[in-house]
KOLDO-362558 format. One line per 4 residues: number of its first residue (from 0); their letters; for each residue x, y, z of N, C-alpha, C. Coordinates in pm, whole numbers, plus 50000, padded with zeros to 5 digits. Layout:
BEGIN
NUM> a> X Y Z X Y Z X Y Z; ...
end
This chain:
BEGIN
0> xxxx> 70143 57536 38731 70075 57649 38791 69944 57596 38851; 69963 57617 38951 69813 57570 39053 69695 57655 39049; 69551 57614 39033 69425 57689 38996 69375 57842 39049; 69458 57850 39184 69440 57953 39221 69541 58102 39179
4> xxxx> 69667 58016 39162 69718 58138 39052 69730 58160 38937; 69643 58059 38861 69586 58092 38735 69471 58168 38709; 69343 58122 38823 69288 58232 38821 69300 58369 38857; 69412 58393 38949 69460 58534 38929 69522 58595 38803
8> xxxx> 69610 58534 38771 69645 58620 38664 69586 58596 38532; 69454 58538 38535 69373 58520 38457 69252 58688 38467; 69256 58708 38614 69182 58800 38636 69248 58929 38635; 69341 58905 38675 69455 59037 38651 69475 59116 38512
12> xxxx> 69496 58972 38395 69438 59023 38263 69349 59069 38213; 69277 58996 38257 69060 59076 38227 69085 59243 38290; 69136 59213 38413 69130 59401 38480 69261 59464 38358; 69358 59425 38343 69433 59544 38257 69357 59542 38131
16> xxxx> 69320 59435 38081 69258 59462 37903 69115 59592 37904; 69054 59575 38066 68945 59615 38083 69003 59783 38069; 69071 59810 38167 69154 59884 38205 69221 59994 38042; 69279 59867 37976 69303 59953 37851 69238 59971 37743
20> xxxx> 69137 59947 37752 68988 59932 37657 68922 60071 37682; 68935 60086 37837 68853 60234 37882 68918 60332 37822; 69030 60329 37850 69123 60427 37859 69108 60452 37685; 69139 60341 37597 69148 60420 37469 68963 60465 37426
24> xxxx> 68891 60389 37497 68762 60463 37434 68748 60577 37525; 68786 60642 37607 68777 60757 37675 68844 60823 37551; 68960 60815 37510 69005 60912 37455 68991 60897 37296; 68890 60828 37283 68807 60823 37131 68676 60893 37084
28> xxxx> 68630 60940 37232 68503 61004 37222 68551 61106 37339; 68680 61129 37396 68724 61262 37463 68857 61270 37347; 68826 61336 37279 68989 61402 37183 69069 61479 37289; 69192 61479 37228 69241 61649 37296 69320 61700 37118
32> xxxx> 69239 61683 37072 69274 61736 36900 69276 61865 36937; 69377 61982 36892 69433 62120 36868 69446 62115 36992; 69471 62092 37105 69521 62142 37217 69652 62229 37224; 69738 62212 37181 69804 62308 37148 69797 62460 37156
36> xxxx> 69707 62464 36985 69630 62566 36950 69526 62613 37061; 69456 62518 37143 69380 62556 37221 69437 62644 37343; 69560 62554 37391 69592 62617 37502 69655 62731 37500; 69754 62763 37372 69777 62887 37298 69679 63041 37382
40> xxxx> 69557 62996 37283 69476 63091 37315 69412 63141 37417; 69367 62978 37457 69309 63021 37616 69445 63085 37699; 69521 63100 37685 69606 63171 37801 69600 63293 37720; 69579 63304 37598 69570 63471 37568 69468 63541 37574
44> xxxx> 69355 63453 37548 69248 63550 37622 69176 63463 37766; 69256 63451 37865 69227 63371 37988 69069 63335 38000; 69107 63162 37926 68972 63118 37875 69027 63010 37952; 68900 62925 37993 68927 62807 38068 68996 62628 37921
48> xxxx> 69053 62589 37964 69101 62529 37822 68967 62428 37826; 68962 62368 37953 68836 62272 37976 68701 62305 37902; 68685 62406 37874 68539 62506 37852 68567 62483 37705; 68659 62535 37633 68668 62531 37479 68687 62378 37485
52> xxxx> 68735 62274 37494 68766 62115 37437 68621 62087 37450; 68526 62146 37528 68375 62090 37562 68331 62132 37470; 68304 62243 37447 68215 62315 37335 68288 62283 37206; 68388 62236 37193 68406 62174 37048 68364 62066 37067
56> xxxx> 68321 61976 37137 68297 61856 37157 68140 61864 37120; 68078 61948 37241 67935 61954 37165 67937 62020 37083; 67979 62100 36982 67952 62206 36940 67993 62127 36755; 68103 62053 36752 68112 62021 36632 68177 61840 36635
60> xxxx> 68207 61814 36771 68289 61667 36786 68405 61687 36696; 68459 61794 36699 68607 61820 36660 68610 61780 36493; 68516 61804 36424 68500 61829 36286 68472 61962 36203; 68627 61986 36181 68688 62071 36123 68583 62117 36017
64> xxxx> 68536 61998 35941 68410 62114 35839 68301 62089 35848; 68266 62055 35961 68101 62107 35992 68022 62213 35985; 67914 62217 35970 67824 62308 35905 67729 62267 35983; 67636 62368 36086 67516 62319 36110 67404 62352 36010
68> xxxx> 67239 62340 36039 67165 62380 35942 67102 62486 35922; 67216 62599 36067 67160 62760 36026 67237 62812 36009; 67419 62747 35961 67482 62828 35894 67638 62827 35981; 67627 62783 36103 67727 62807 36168 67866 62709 36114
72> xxxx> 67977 62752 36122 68065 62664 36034 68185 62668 36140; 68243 62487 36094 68385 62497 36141 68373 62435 36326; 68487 62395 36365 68504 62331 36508 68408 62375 36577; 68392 62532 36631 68341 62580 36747 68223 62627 36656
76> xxxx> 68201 62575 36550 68051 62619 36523 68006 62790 36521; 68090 62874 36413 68050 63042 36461 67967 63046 36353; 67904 63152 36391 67856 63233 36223 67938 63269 36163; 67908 63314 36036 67984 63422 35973 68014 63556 36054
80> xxxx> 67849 63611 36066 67847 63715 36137 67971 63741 36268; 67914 63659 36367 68016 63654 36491 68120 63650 36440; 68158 63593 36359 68309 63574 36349 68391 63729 36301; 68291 63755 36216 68315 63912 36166 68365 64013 36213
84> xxxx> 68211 63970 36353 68181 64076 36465 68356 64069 36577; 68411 63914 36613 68496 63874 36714 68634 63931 36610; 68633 63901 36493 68791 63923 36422 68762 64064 36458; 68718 64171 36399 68682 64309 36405 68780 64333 36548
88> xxxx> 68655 64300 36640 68758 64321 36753 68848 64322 36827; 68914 64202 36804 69055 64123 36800 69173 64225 36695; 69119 64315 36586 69202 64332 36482 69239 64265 36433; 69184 64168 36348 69183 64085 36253 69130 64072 36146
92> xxxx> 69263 64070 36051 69120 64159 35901 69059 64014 35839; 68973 64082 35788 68852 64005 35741 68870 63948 35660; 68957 63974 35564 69043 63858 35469 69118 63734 35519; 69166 63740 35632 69204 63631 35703 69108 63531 35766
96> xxxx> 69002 63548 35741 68876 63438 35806 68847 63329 35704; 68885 63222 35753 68849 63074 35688 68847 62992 35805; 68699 63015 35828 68622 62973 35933 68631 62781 35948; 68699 62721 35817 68755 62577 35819 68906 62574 35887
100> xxxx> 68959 62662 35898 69084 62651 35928 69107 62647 36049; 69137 62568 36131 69140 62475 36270 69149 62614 36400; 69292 62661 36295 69375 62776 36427 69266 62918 36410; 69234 62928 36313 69111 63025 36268 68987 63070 36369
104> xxxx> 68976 62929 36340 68822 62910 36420 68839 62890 36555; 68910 62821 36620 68968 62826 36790 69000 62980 36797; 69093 63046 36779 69140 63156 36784 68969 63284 36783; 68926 63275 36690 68775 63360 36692 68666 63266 36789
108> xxxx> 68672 63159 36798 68615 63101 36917 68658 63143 37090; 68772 63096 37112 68813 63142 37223 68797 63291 37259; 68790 63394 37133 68778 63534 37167 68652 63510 37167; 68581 63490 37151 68421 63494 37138 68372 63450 37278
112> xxxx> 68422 63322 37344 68400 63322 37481 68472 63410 37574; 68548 63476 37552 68600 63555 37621 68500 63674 37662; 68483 63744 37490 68368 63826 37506 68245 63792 37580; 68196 63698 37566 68098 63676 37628 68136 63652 37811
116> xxxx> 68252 63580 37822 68304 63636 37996 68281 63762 38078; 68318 63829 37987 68328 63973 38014 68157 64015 38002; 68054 63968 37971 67939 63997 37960 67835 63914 38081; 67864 63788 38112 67794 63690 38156 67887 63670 38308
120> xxxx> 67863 63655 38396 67910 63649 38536 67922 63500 38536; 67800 63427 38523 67743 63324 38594 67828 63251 38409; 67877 63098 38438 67905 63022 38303 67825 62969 38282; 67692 62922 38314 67622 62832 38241 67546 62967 38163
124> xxxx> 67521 63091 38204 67461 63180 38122 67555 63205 38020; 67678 63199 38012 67770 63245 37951 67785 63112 37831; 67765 63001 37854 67719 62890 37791 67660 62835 37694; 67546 62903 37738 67366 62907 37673 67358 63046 37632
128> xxxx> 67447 63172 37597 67467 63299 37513 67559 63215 37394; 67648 63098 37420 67723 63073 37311 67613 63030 37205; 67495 62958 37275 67483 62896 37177 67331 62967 37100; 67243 63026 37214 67139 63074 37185 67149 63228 37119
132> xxxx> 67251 63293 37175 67246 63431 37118 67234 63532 37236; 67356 63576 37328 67374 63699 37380 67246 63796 37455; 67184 63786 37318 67105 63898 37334 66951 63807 37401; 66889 63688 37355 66783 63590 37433 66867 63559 37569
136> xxxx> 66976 63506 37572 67030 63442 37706 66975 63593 37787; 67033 63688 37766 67022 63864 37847 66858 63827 37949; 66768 63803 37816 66631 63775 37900 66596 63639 37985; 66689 63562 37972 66647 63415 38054 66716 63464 38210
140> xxxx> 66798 63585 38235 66862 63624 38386 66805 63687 38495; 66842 63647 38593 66748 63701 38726 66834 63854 38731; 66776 63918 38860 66850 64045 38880 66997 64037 38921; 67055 63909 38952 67161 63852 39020 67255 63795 38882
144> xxxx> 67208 63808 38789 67255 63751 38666 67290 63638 38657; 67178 63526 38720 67164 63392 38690 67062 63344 38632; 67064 63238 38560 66998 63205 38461 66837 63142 38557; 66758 63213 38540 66621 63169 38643 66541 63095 38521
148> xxxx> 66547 63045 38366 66477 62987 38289 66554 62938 38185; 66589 62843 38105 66582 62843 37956 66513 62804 37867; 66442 62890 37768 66377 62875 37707 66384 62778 37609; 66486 62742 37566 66547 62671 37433 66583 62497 37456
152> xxxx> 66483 62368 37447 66537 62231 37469 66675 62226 37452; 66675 62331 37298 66802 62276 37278 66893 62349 37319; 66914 62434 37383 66992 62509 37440 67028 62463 37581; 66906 62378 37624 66943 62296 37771 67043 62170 37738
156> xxxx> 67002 62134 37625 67058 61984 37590 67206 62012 37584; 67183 62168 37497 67370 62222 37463 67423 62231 37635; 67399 62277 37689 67394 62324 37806 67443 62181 37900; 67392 62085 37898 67395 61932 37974 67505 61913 37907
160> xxxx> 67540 61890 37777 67677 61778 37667 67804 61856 37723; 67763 62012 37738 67913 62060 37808 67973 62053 37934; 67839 62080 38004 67909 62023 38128 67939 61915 38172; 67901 61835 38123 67897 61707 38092 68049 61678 38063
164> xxxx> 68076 61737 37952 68247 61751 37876 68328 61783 37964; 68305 61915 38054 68397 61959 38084 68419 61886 38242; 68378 61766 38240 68446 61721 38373 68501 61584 38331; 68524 61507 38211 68571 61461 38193 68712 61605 38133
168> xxxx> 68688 61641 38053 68814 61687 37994 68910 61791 38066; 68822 61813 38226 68921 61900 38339 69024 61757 38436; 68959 61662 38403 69008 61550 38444 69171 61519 38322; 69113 61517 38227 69229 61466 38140 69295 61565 38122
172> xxxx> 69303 61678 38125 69380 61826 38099 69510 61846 38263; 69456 61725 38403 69510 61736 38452 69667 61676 38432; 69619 61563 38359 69771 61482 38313 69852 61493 38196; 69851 61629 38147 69897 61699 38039 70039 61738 38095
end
């Protein structure tokens, strides 16, 4: 084999190893864990699937028993409360909430963004209500019901990791 087609398929290897190196760390720090379950729901309450894989991503990195440090529990990170408030409305009795339980918590998650669809026009307001609270996001809106401030770092930061998410994971949701 002569030098010049050794260094090709010397380089040809470097590009596929490179090539398959990305690809599995893309999908080591992009899951598509419960998709299933995800897509389930989002077609029942016509939720974007891209939007929920993000916000579990920021919201818990797809750890089933997370707990933040004001209480919110489980993948999509709910309260108790909300969750209360979203089963209630769904008709879902309240004995059935185990806010660890994967299909549980997607299922009262996805209704929860839904609700908030139906409230918020604009998605990044609809976004920054998931995470700040409905009722503060209400005051960060212009008369046009776009978000003209946010008050909350961390509600911007939440705000950046999803959209952020959701263009890698509208990308990978295409080859499903």
């Amino acid at each position: 084999m002569n030098k010049k087609c050794f260094a090709f398929v010397f380089i040809l290897l470097l590009a596929v190893t490179f090539l398959s190196m990305t690809y599995l760390l893309l999908n080591i720090i992009y899951p598509l864990k419960y998709i299933s379950i995800i897509k389930n729901y989002c077609n029942e309450f016509n939720v974007e699937e891209d939007l929920v894989l993000s916000m579990i991503k920021a919201e818990s990195n797809f750890d089933v028993n997370a707990i933040s440090y004001v209480g919110a529990v489980g993948l999509m990170q709910l309260m108790p409360a909300t969750a209360s408030f979203i089963a209630e409305k769904i008709g879902l009795l309240n004995d059935k909430i185990d806010l660890y339980d994967a299909e549980t918590n997607i299922l009262l998650g996805v209704a929860y963004i839904s609700y908030l669809q139906n409230k918020f026009e604009n998605q990044d307001a609809l976004i920054c209500a998931y995470n700040a609270g409905e009722g503060e996001v209400a005051t960060w809106l212009n008369e046009q019901g776009e978000l003209k401030e946010i008050k909350f770092e961390e509600t911007q930061n939440y705000l950046n990791k999803v959209k952020q998410a959701k263009i890698v994971y509208k990308e990978k949701l295409k080859y499903l």
